[in-house]
N, C-alpha and C positions, 0 to 999 in steps of 0.2 A: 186535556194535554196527553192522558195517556193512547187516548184514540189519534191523535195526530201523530205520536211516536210512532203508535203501532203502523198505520198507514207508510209511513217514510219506509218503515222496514221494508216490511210486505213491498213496497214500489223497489228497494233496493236488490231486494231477493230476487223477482222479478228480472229485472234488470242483467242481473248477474248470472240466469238461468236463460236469457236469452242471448249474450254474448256467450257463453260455454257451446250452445248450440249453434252461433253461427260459425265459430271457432270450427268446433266441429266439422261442421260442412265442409269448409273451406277445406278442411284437413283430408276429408274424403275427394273433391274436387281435386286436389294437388296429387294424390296417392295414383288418382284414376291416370291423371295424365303421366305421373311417374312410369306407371305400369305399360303407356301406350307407348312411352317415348323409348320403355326398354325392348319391346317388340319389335318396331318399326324397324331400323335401319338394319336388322342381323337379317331378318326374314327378307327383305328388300332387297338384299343386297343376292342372296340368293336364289329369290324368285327370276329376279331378273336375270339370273344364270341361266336360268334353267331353259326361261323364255328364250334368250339368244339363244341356246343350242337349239332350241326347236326351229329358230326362227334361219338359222345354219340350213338347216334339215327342208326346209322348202315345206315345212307343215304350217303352211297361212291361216288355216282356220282353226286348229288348233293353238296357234299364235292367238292369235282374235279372241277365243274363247277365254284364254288365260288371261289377258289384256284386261277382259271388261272384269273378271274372278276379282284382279288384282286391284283395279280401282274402284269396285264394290267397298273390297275391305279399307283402302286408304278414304274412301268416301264416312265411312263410319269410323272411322277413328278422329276425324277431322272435327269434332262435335266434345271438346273433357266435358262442356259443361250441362254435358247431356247423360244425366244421374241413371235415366229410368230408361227402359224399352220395350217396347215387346218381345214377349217371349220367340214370337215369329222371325223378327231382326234380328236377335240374338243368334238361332240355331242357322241362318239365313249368313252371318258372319262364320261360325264355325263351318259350316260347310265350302264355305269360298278360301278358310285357312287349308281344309284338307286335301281339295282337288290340286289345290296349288303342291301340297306336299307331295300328292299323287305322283305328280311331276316329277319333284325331285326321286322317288323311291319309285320309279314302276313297280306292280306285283308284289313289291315285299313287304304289305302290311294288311293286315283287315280290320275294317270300320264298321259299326254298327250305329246307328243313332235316332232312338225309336221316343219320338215325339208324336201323341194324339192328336188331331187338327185342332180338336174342342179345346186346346189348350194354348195356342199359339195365340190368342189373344190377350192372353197375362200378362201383367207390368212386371218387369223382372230388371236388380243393377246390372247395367252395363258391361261387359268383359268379364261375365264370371265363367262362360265356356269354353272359349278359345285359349286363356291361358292353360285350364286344362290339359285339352290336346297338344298344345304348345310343353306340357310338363313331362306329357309320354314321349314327346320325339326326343327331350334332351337325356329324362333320365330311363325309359325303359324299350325305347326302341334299337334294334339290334342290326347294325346295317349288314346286307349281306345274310344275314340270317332268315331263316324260313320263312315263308309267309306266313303260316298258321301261328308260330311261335312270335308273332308281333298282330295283338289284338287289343283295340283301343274301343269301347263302347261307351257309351252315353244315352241312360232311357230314363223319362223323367215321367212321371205320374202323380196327379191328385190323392191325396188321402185325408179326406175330410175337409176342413178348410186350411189344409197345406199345400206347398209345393214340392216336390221330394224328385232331385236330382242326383241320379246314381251315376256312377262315374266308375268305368274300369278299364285298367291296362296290366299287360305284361308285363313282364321286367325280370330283373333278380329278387329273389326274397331278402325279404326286409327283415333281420331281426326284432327281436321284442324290445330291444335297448332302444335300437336304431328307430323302433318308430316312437318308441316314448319319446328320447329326444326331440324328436322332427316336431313332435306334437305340443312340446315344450314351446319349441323355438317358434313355433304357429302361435300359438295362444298367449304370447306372454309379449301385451302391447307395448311396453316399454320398450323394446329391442328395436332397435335399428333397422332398415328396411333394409337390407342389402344380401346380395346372394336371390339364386335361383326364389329358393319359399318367400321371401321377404318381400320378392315381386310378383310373385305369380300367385301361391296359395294362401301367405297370411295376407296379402291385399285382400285377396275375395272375404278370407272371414271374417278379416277386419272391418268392412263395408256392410258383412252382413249383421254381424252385431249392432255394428252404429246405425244401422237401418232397421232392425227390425229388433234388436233388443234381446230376452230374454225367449222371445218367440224362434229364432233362428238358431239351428245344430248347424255344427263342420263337422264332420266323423270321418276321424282316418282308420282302414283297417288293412290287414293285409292275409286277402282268401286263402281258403286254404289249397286252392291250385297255382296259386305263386301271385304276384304280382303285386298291384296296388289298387285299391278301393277308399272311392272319397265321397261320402255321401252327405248333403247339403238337403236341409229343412226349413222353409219358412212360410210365411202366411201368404195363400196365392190371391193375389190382388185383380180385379178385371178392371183394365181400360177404363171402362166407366168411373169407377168408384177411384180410382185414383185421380182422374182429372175433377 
């Protein structure tokens, strides 16, 4: 009798460890698509500005080039239930958000984004780049202001069996209040999703915890030549071994 009790348990425990986890998913699946549905129409709506003035301008192939930029990335967003990527798709989407921004800001910004080949075959979630750069144009990019004074990088490298995503832009300095706060409002899942972090930066950490657990860092800092730095750690997975 008591092995048949025990058994029941153990099956209910079970049970209840696998709906927590589909929950879960589900919960990351709805976030992703939250995240894509808050990107889409603002960007879209000013891509396509930009495109008509070119398109004013008698620049047809320049036209063309931004066309196919543009439904690259609407191509890849068209997919929430598509969790995992290559790392190559991934830097492959941020590159397609920046040309596009290129557009809107002639000259007035510098990109760097120094990804090794031997690397672009990792499985990496979905949209943790782009919102990113997506975070520099709203809160540290300076319109009209210098080119040099608007620098947005992204270099990512192995160390060990990680993956380590370094992340840097310009901006205002960030007090030590202000970034404890921000780092509050990041980490602390019970909070609401709403506002700029709630979409862009606590999604990413949120995903990366619930994916990779106790293996995965968010570290927000702020250098000491001004700006903001966001560094992202977790277990680099190859293609293979993930499928």
């Amino acid at each position: 009798m008591l092995g048949r009790q025990f058994k029941r348990m153990i099956e209910r425990i079970d049970d209840l460890i696998q709906r927590e986890y589909r929950l879960a998913l589900e919960n990351r699946t709805n976030e992703l698509r939250a995240l894509q549905a808050q990107t889409n129409p603002h960007f879209l709506f000013n891509a396509l500005q930009s495109i008509g003035t070119l398109a004013l301008k008698g620049d047809g192939k320049t036209v063309y080039r931004l066309i196919t930029q543009l439904s690259s990335m609407m191509r890849y967003t068209m997919h929430p239930d598509e969790s995992f990527v290559t790392l190559k798709r991934e830097v492959d989407h941020l590159t397609s958000y920046i040309r596009l921004q290129q557009v809107r800001f002639p000259d007035q910004f510098v990109v760097e984004v120094d990804v090794p080949e031997s690397l672009l075959d990792l499985i990496v979630p979905k949209m943790i780049l782009q919102p990113l750069a997506e975070n520099f144009f709203k809160h540290g990019f300076e319109r009209d202001g210098a080119t040099a004074a608007n620098r947005f990088s992204v270099r990512i490298h192995q160390a060990g069996p990680h993956l380590v995503i370094h992340c840097e832009n310009s901006g205002r300095d960030i007090s030590d209040e202000e970034l404890t706060l921000l780092k509050e409002r990041i980490e602390v899942s019970t909070q609401p999703l709403n506002g700029a972090e709630g979409t862009g930066l606590k999604n990413i950490r949120d995903r990366l915890m619930l994916n990779y657990n106790r293996e995965a860092q968010f570290m927000l800092a702020t250098p000491e030549t001004g700006g903001f730095r966001i560094v992202m750690r977790f277990p680099a997975v190859k293609e293979t071994d993930a499928s």
